[in-house]
Each structure stands twice: as structure tokens, then as C-alpha cells.
N, C-alpha and C positions, 0 to 999 in steps of 0.2 A: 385381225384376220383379213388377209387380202380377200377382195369377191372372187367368187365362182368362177372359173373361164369360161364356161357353158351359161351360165346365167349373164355376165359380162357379153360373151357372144351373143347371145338372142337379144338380149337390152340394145344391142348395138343394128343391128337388125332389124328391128323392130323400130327405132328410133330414123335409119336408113328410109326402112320403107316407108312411115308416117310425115318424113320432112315437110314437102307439100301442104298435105290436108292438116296440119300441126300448125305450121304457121297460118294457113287461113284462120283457124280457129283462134290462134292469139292474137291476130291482129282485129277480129270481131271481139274480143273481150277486152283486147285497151281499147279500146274505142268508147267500147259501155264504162269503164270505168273512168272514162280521161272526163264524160258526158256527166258523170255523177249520180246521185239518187234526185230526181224530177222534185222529191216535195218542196226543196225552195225555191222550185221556179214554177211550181201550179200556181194556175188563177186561184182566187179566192172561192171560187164556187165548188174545184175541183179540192182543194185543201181541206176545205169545211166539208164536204165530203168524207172525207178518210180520216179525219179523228169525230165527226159527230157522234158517235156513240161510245165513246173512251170515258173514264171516271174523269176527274177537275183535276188531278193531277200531271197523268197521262194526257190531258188534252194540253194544260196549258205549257206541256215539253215538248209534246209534236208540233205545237204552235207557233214555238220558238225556235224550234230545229237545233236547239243545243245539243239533246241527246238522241244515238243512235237508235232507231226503231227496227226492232229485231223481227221477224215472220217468222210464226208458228205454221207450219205447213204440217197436218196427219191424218194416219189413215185411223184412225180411232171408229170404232164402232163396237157396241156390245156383246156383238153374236163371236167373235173373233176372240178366242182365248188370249191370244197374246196382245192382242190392241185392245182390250178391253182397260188394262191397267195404263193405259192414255188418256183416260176422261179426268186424271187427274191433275197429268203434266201441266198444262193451260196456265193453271191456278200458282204452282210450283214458278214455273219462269216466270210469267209475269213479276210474282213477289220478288224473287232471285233478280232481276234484272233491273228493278226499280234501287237493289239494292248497290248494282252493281250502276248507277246511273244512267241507265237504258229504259225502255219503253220497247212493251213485247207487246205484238195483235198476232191473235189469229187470221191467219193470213186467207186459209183453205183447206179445206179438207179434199181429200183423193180416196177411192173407191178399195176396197180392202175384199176380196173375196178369199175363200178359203177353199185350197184344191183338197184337203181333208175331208172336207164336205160335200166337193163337186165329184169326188173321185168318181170316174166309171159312169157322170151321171151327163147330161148334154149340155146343160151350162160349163163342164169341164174347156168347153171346145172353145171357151172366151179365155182363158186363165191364164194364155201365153201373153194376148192382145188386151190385155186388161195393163198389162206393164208399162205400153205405149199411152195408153189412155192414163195409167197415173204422172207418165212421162207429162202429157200436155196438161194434165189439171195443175200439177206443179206449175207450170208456165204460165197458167191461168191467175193463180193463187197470187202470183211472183211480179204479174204483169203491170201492177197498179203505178209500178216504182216509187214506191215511197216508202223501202224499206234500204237498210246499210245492211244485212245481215240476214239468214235463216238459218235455222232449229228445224230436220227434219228428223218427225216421228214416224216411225214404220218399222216392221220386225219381219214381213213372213216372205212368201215366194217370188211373186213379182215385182212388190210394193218397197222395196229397196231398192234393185237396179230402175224401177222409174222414178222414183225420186231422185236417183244421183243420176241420171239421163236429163230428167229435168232440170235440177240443181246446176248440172254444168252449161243449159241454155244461158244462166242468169252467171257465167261463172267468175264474175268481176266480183261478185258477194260473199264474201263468209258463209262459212255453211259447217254446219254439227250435227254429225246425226248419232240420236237420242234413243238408246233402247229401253227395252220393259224388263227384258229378260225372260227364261227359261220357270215354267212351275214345277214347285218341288217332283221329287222321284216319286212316280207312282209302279204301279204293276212293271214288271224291268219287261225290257222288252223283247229280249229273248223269249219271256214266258206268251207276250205277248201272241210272236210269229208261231209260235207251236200252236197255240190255238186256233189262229187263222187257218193256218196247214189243215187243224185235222175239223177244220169246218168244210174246208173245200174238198174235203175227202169225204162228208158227211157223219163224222164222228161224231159230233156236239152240232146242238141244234142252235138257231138264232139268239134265244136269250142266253146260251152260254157265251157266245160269240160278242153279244152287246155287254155285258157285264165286261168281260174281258177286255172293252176296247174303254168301257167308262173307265174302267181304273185306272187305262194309263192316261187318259187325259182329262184330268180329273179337275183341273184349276184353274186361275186365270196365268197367261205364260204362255211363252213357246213349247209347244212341244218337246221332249225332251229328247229324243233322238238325233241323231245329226245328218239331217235333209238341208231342205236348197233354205229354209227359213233359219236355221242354229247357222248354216256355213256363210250367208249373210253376213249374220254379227263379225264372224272372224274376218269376214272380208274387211269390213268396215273398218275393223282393228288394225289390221294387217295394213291400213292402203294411210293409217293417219288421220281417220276421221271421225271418229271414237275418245273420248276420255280415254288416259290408257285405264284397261283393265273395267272396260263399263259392260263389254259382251255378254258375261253372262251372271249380273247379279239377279239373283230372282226381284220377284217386284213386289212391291210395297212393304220396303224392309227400310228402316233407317238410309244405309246405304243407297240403297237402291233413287230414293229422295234426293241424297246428299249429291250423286253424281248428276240426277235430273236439275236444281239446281246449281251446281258448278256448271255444268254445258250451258247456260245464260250466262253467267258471270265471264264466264271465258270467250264466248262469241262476242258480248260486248269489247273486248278488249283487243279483234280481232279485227275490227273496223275502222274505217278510216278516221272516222274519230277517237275511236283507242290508240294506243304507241305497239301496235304490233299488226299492222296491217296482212292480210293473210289473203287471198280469195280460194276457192276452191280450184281452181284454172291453175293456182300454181302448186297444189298439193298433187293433182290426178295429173302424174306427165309419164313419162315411160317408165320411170323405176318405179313407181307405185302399182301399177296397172302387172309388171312385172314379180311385185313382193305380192301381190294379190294371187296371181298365178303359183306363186312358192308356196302359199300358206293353203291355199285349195289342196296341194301334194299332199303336203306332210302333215293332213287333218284326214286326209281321205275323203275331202270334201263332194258336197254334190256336182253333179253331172250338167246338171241345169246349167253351169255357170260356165260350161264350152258354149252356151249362144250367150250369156244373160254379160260376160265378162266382155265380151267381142263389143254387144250394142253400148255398154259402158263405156268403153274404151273409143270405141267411135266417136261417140258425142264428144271427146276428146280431141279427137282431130288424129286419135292413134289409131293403128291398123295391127290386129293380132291375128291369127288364126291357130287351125287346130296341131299345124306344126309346131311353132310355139310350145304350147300345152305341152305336147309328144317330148322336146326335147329336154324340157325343164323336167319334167316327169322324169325321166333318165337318168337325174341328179341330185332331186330332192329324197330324202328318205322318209317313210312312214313314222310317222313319232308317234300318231295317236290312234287308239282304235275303239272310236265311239260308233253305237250301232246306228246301222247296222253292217258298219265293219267290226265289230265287235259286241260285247254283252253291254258296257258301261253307256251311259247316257252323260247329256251334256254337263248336269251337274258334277259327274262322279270326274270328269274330266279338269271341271272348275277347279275342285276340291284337290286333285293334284298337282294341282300350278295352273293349270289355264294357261291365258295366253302369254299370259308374263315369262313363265318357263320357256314357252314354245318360241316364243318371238327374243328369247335371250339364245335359246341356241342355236335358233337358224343364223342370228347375227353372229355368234360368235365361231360358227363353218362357214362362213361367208356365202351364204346361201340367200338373204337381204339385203338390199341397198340401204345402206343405216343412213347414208346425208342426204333424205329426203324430207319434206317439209312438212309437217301435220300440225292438228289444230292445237297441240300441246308446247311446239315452238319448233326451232329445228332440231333432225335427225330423230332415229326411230328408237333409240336409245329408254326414251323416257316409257317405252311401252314393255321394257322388262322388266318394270315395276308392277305391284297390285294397290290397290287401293282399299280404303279398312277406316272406320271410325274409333280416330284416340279415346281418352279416359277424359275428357272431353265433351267427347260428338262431334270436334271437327275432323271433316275430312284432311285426310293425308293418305299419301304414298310411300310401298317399301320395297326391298327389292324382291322380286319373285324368290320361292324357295329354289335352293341349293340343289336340292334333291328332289324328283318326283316322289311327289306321297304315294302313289300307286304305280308300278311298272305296269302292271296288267294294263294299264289305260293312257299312260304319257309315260316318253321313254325319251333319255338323250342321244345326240348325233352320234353318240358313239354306240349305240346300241338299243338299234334303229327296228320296230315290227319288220321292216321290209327296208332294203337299198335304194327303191325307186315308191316314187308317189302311186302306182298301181294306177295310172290313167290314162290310155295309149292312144293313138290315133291308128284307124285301118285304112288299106285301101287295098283296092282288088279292080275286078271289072263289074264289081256291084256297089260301086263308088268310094267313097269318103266317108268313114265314122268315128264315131269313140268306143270305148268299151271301160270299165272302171273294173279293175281288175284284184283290187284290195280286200275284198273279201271273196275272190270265187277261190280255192283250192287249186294250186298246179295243175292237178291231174284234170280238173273242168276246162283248163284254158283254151285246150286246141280241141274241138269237134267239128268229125267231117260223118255227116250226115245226110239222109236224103230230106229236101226241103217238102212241107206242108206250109200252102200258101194261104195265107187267111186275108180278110179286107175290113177286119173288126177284130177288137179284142174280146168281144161279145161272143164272134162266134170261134175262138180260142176254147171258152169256157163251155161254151156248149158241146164241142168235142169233148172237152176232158169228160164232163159231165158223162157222156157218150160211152167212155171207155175206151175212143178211139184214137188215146195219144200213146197207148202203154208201149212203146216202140222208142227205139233212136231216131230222132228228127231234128231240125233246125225250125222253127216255128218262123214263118218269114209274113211278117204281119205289115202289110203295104196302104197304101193312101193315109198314112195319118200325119205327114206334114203339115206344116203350117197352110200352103194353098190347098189342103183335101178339105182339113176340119179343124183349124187351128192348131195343131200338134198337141190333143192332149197327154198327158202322161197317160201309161198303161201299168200303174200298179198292181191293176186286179191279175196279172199277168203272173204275178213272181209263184204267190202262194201253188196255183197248181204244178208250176215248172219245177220250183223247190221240190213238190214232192216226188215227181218224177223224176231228179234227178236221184232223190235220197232212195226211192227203190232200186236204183243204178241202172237207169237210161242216161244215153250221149243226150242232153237235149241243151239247145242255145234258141237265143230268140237274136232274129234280127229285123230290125223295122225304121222305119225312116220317123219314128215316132220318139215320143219322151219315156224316159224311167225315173229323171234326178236320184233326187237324194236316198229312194227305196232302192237304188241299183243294190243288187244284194249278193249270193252265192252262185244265181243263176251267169254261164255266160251271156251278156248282149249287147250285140254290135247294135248299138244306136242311133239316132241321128242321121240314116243313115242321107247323103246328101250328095248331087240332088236328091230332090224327092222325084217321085212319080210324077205329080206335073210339072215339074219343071225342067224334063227331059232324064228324068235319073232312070235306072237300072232295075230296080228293084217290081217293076212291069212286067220284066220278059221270063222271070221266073218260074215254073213250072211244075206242079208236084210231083216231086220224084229225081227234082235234079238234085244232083251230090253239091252241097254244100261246104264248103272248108271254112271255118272259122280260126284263126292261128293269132290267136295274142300276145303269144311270143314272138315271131315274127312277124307280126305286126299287117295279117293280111286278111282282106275279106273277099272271097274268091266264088261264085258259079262254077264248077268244074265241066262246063257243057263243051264240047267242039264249035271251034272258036267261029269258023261260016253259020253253023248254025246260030250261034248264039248271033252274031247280025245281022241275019236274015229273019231273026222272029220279030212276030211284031206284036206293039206293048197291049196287053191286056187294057180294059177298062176297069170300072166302078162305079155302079150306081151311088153317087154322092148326093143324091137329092133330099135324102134324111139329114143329111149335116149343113141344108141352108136355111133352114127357118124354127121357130119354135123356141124358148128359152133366149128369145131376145139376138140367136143368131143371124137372125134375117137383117139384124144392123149392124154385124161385120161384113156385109159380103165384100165391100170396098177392099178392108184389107188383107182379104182374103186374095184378092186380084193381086194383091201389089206388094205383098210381103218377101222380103228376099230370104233368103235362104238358112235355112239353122248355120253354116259355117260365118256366113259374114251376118249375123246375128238375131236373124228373124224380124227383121224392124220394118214398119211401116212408114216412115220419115223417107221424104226425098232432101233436096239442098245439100245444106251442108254436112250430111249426118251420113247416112247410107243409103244411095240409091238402090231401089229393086233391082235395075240391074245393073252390076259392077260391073267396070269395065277395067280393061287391065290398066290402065293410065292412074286409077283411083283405089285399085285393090290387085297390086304387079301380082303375080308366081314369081315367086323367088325363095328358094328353099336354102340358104346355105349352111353349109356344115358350122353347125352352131358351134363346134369347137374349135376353128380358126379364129384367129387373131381380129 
């Protein structure tokens, strides 16, 4: 199947725009690799160093520098459901890698917070900037040079795009990243949201509420729903950096082992002492970054990943934005509908083919760049397999099933949940957003409404609380960009909106703030960007102005007269609650200097993304993705 013309078109585009900051980045990475790995040319002080505390075997390898020394870089920590089944891998590679004639250290650990836990709470306001901070501890980890290769561990919201941000600093190196997987199906999570609903309506009180939430996250694992931590994995899969078919085996299952050891055995092999030299620098180049964008469509993936895929791609030397996203979106069709686009969770989606299915029929609608490079050799081909232990116990691969096991949950190109990925970009005179449109109902898409301005999701809730939302409104919830307070997500947001709309009110949120992976049935305009201090729109709003939200055509509009609307001047916000307390008083730096949710939120100046883009390094150029 010939590729996409629209997917073709934007790759080309994309590839257009990035020429520039692309080749800088490649010629900073032959450079590192033409330079080598330092440990045979550290002094003796510096050498003894970095094996004194390895076994006698492992030391007298790195001694000789025969074999490749692999870095374990993870976010492993206890408290962390899905990184909890990391305290094991260490012990797994190492074995795996001695076997496979390599030598594996622990390189470094990187910070693992969990927005399930910060939701709603003021540590939330670190959890965008916490990604950047895993970005440099990788760097840190990475920095010693005496490694040929890294294994990176990480599963959840931030803690992948900074590791593959960091990853691609060092991007002359091999690189594998190693999941845990999804815990079994507990409480479904449809059952779930009805409870929250009718908490936030006061129906059940807290311990029904806690009971309800223990059941669904009941294990060690990912979460099971599909937020910005499950759509991760897919990425990872999607981009070639993945075993194929490693996203979503639960953990600590035979399996689950067998592919944690195969990623050593195969990163060894990946190195310049192995016969299949690979770096990550030539996996992540425009068609990956591109089939990354395809597979966010046709998952219904999180929201998160319009900033989280940008600052990826950047460290790349590649330049994306939210047209992009828009026009691909256009073309890809919804295959899967995991909640909360749907009732099924990420197992139930496994169990229907996974990604093997998914990534054999996008390729085979020309919807994927198949001769792209991943860590399994070339072309994307080998990820329409699944992976499964013979009669045996050795691992092997087979072809995805023929058939989805479940329609309700995976469907083929030919009979598609929806014709388009459901992820649109807006623009009006109230800026630039997204909106995820894959679970709201037709009849929610367009709302024109009069706006209720809020400056907290806090006091959202205390209106509802109030009684005083029972009305059509557009909830225009301002300052929570990255320079107000980090850009926390606003999940506490959905539960009372949901219900208001289910009593039949027009209501939409829009906010320059986060929703990811819980964007749900409510409409909301996103992201929206600028923010407030960065000269955006969303200041001069006013309670009571008519709002238009049109996600069909694709616009997000102030309906005020047009003198007045630029003759008003921007509201403020006491923002002094969101600089200290919970450790926030040591972002304020990048709070100053963080650019913007469209070019990726990132705190990195050089070579990465300056705070402020200039057109020379981030053009406007929109063209009709469907020319030649």
C-alpha cells in the first residue's frame, strides 16, 4: 500500500521545516559518536572509578573494554504502581546481558511522581516540569561516558517523554525502552466515573468513593485506562523503540520477564561492538515522530502528547506543531476505543490484538512509514507481530490475529469507530487549542454559550458546589499555563461538567490549562495558547461574553465587538499561592522561562527550544497538507 498523501504531505513539511535545526542536531551526534565511549581513554583513576563496585566478573570486562557496557537509567520507586515492578529489572538485564556478552550498571535513577496522586493537590503544579527535570537527570545518569548503550525504564506521564528527551541528548547510543506493563482489570471504569459523578453530586459519601477508586487501582501496573501513561507505551511502540508487542504485557508474568530480558540481549547487539549498530538519533527522524502522531489518532490517545510529542521531537532537531496533529487527525481513523473513549481498558484492548493488529492495519492503509529504523532491525513490519512463550519458555514471535477479538474495542481500517482521530486544533480571537473530540457526542461538539470566568479549578467546584452552574455556560478557567502554575491538569473539572451536561446544559470548558488522557465527554478547548502571561486572550474575557466553541469547524471564538474586544484591558490574578509551598518555590526559574504548550512547554534553551521562538527557528508555514 502506497503512503497516505496527507500523511506523505505533512512528513514532507515537517521535514521542510526542520531542515536546519535537524542537521545541527546530526552533526552534534556524529560528532559524539565519531569521539566514542571515554572509558578507554580515562586515566586510571577515573576508570577505577566506574567499575569499583561491579562483581569480578563484570569488573574484569569493563577493565578490558571487550564488552559493551549497557546503562540502566529508571524511574523505579515503590509508591508508583507501575514503577514499582522496576525494582526487579536490575537484576533481569544484568543476568540477560552477561549472557548476551555485555555488562549492564545502573546508571541512574530519575524522579517518578504520580499526577493520580498530586491530582487537584499543589505538588500537581511540578508534574509538567518534573519531565524536564527527568530529561537532565537522564543526562546526568548518561554523562559519565562509559557506557555503548541504555535501557530506559519508565511507564507513566512525564517520565517517558523525559527520558526519550534525554535519551536523544546522548543520541549517538542505543537506546531501549523497557516497560512494566498495565495491572490486571479491576473495577471497569465506566463503573468507575458513575461514582465519581454521583460523589460530586453528593450521592455517596467518601468511603464509597475510596472503595470505588481502590478497586480500580488495585495492583502493581499501569493504570488501566488509556491516559497520557498507557498512550506512552503506544508511542514507544509506534515510534520503534519497544520490543515489538512489549506495551502492554502485565508485569511479572513469565512473559513479561522474557521480554525485560530480550531488551538486554538486543541493546547489546545494537552497539557498536555488536554487528547492527543502531543509535537512537537514527530511529527518531521525521517518520517516526510522524507514525507517533498516527498512532495517538487511531488510539484516541492522550492530549498530553500535543506539548509532550513537540518537546520529543524537538530534542530531535524536528519541528511539529498543532497543525500537524489537525491535519493528520483528518486522515487517520479511530480503531480503538479504550476509556475513557470508551468502556474497555487497556487490557481488554490487548486481548483484542493490541498493537500488533493496530500497527498491521495502519501499515497496511498506508497510514505508517513502514521503512523506518527501530530497535528490532529495519522497517516497522516486525511490530505486526505479538510476542508469546513456546512449549518451551522461549520467547518467540507470531503474526498479530487476523481478526479483532472484540469489535467493541479494536476495529479495522475498514470499519473505523470514527473516519478521523477525533483531535482537532482551534483557533479564534481567543487563541490556539486542541480539543479531543473522540468521546464527546456530535450534538456536545458546538457550544455557544455565555462565559463564567474562573482563575482556579477550585473555585469551579465551589460554584458547582454552590448550585450556581445549573445554567448553559462555557467555564473559561484562566492562568493555569505553564508561566501562571505549571500547567496543572484539571481533572477534578470533568466529574461536575459531566453532570451537568448529562442533566442537559450547553456547558464546555476552556482553559489554557491541562486535561490529557481524562479528556472525556465534556467539550474542551485546551491548551489554550498563548496563555495569559504570555500575552494570550484568554485575560480579556468577561462574564457574560457569548462564547462559541465549533469543533467542527474547528474554531474557538469571544463573540464580543471586535473595538471593544481591543480596547479591553487583560485582567489580572493573584498568583502568589502558586510560588512557594510543596517545593514550588524551586521552579520559579522555570516558571520565567518556559515556552509555550504549542512549541512544547520546555524549559531548555541551545539547541532544543528557546522560550522564545523566533520565526527563523520555528517558520509559520501552514501548507495544504494535501499538495504534492
Amino acid at each position: 500500500m502506497s503512503l497516505n498523501p496527507v500523511v506523505a504531505a505533512v512528513t514532507a513539511r515537517i521535514r521542510h521545516r526542520s531542515q536546519a535545526l535537524r542537521a545541527i542536531y546530526l552533526k552534534r551526534i556524529d560528532a559524539a559518536r565519531e569521539s566514542g565511549t571515554a572509558r578507554g581513554r580515562l586515566g586510571c583513576t577515573n576508570l577505577a572509578h566506574a567499575f569499583a563496585a561491579a562483581d569480578s566478573g563484570d569488573k574484569s570486562q569493563l577493565r578490558a573494554g571487550r564488552w559493551p557496557n549497557l546503562a540502566i537509567v529508571s524511574a523505579y520507586n515503590d509508591m508508583l504502581s507501575a514503577h514499582q515492578p522496576l525494582e526487579r529489572y536490575p537484576a533481569i538485564i544484568k543476568q540477560a546481558a552477561r549472557e548476551a556478552f555485555a555488562v549492564a550498571q545502573f546508571a541512574g535513577g530519575v524522579p517518578a511522581m504520580c499526577d493520580g496522586v498530586t491530582q487537584g493537590e499543589p505538588g500537581m503544579e511540578l508534574s509538567l516540569f518534573s519531565r524536564d527535570v527527568i530529561a537532565m537527570s537522564t543526562a546526568i545518569a548518561l554523562s559519565h561516558n562509559t557506557f555503548d548503550a541504555a535501557l530506559m525504564l519508565g511507564i507513566c506521564d512525564k517520565i517517558v517523554p523525559g527520558l526519550v528527551i534525554g535519551a536523544l541528548s546522548f543520541g549517538h547510543l542505543p537506546t531501549v525502552f523497557v516497560p512494566g506493563g498495565p495491572m490486571p482489570s479491576g473495577l471497569p471504569n465506566d463503573d468507575k466515573a458513575k461514582v465519581r459523578q454521583l460523589f460530586a453530586q453528593g450521592k455517596v459519601d467518601r468511603d464509597a468513593l475510596l472503595e470505588s477508586e481502590a478497586q480500580s487501582y488495585h495492583a502493581p501496573g499501569t493504570c488501566t485506562f488509556y491516559g497520557t501513561a498507557n498512550s506512552n507505551q503506544m508511542l514507544m511502540e509506534v515510534m520503534g523503540l519497544h520490543l515489538p508487542g512489549a506495551a502492554f504485557v502485565n508485569p511479572n508474568t513469565p512473559l513479561r520477564d522474557a521480554l525485560t530480558a530480550a531488551a538486554a540481549k538486543r541493546i547489546a547487539a545494537l552497539t557498536t561492538l555488536g554487528d547492527a549498530y543502531t543509535p537512537i538519533a537514527a530511529i527518531v527522524d521525521e517518520r517516526a515522530i510522524v507514525n507517533a502522531v498516527v498512532g495517538l489518532h487511531a488510539t484516541g490517545g492522550s492530549t498530553n502528547h500535543t506539548i509532550h510529542l513537540i518537546a520529543m521531537a524537538r530534542a530531535a532537531g524536528i519541528i511539529i506543531d498543532w497543525d500537524d496533529f489537525s491535519d493528520l487527525s483528518a486522515v487517520v481513523p479511530l480503531l480503538a476505543r479504550i476509556y475513557p473513549n470508551g468502556k474497555a481498558d487497556v487490557n481488554h484492548f490487548h486481548a483484542a490484538g493490541g498493537m500488533g493488529y493496530l500497527i498491521r492495519e495502519l501499515l497496511g492503509a498506508g497510514l505508517l512509514h513502514g521503512d523506518v529504523q527501530t530497535v528490532a532491525g529495519p522497517g516497522l513490519a516486525a511490530y505486526a507481530q505479538e510476542p508469546f512463550l513456546d512449549a518451551a519458555g522461549k520467547l518467540v514471535w507470531r503474526d498479530a490475529p487476523a481478526l479483532s477479538g472484540d469489535d467493541s474495542v479494536l476495529r479495522p481500517v475498514s470499519n473505523p469507530f470514527s473516519a478521523d482521530g477525533g483531535l482537532r486544533r482551534l483557533t479564534g480571537n481567543l487563541g490556539r487549542s486542541v480539543i479531543k473530540v473522540s468521546a464527546v457526542k456530535p450534538e456536545h461538539r458546538i457550544v455557544e454559550a455565555p462565559a463564567l470566568v474562573f482563575d482556579s479549578q477550585e473555585a469551579v467546584q465551589a460554584a458547582f458546589k454552590r448550585g450556581d452552574l445549573r445554567r448553559d455556560f462555557v467555564a473559561v478557567v484562566r492562568f493555569q499555563g505553564p508561566r501562571a502554575n505549571g500547567m496543572p491538569e484539571l481533572h477534578k473539572l470533568t466529574p461536575p461538567l459531566a453532570v451537568l451536561q448529562d442533566e442537559g446544559f450547553h456547558v464546555a470548558l476552556v482553559t489554557d490549562g491541562r486535561m490529557s488522557g481524562a479528556s472525556g465527554k465534556v467539550p474542551a478547548a485546551i491548551h489554550v495558547s498563548p496563555e495569559c502571561l504570555a500575552g494570550g486572550a484568554l485575560d480579556r474575557v468577561r462574564d457574560g461574553d457569548l462564547i462559541r466553541l465549533d469543533a467542527e469547524a474547528g474554531t474557538l471564538e469571544a463573540l464580543v465587538d471586535a473595538a471593544e474586544w481591543a480596547a479591553r484591558l487583560p485582567a489580572t490574578a493573584d498568583l502568589s499561592g502558586n510560588e512557594s509551598g510543596m517545593g514550588r518555590e524551586l521552579f520559579a526559574s522555570a516558571r520565567s522561562m518556559v515556552s509555550t504548550a504549542e512549541t512544547g512547554a520546555v524549559i531548555f534553551g541551545g539547541g532544543l527550544a528557546p522560550p522564545t521562538v523566533t520565526a527563523d527557528l520555528w517558520p509559520v508555514e501552514h501548507e495544504n497538507p494535501s499538495a504534492e
